[in-house]
C-alpha positions as CSV (number, residue, x, y, z in Angstrom):
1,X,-9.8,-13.7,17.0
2,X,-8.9,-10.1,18.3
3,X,-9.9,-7.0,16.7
4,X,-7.2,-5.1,14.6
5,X,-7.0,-1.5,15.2
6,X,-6.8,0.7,12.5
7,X,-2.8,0.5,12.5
8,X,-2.3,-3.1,12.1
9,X,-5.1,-3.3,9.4
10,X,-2.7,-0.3,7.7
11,X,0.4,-2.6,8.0
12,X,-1.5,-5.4,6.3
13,X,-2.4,-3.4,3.5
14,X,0.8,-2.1,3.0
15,X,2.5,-5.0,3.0
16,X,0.4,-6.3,0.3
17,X,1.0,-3.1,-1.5
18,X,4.5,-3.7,-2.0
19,X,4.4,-7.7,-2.1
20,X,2.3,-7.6,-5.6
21,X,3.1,-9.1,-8.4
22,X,4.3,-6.1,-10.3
23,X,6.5,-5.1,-7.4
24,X,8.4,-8.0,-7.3
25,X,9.1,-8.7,-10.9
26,X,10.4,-5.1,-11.2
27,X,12.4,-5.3,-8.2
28,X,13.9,-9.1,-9.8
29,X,14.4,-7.4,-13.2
30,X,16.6,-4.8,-11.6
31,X,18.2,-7.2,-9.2
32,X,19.1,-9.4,-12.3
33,X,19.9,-6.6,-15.1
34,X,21.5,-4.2,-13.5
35,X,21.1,-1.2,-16.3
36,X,17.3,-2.2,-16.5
37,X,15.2,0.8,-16.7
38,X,11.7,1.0,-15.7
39,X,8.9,1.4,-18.1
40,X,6.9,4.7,-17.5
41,X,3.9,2.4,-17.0
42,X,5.9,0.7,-14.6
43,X,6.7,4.0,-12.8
44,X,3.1,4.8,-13.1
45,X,2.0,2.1,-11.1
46,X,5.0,2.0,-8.3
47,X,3.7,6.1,-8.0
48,X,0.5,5.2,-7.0
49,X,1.3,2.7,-5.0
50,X,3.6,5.2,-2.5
51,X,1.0,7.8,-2.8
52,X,-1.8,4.7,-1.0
53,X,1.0,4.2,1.1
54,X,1.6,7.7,2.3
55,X,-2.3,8.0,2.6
56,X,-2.8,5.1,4.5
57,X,0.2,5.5,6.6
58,X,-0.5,9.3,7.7
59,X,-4.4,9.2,7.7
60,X,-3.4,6.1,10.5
61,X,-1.2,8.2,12.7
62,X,-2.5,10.0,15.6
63,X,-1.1,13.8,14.7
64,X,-3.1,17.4,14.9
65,X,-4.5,17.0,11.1
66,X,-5.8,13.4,11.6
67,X,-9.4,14.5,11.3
68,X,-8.9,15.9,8.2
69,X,-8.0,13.1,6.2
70,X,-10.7,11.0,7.3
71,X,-11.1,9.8,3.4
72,X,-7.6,8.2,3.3
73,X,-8.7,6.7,6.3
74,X,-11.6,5.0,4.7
75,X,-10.3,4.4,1.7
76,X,-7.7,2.2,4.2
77,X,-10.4,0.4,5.8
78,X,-12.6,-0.5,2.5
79,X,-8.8,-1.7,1.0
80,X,-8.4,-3.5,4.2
81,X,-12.1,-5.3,3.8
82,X,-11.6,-5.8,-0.2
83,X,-8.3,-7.4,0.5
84,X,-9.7,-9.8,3.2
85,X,-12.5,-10.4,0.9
86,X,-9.9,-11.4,-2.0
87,X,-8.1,-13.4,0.6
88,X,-4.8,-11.6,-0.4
89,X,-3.6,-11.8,3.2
């Protein structure tokens, strides 16, 4: 099996991200009651989940202030591993 760079191992984690269980019942409840409002632990939880996103995402692109977010980076590539691990993909 190949090596994955650093950019498909991001789109993994992502797309496990926002394929969770809490993701899709909220996104259900809303499809199915249309007024429903989200909880604020709900929001909570969809909030961090963009902000790993955004991490993961920009720490993975190849831009001028990539070497200073080498921490999102690793924090991608232990998610990555703990995922794998968990066999959640």
């Amino acid at each position: 099996m190949k090596r994955l760079t650093d950019a498909e191992k991001c789109c993994k984690v992502v797309e496990a991200l926002v394929s969770e269980d809490i993701c899709q019942d909220i996104e259900f409840r809303i499809a199915v009651h249309k007024d429903y409002k989200i909880t604020g632990h709900e929001v909570k939880l969809l909030n961090n989940k963009i902000t790993k996103i955004y991490e993961f995402t920009h720490a993975t692109n190849k831009h001028s202030c990539q070497a200073y977010h080498t921490d999102w980076l690793n924090d991608m590539k232990k998610t990555y591993a703990d995922m794998k691990k968990h066999r959640e993909f």
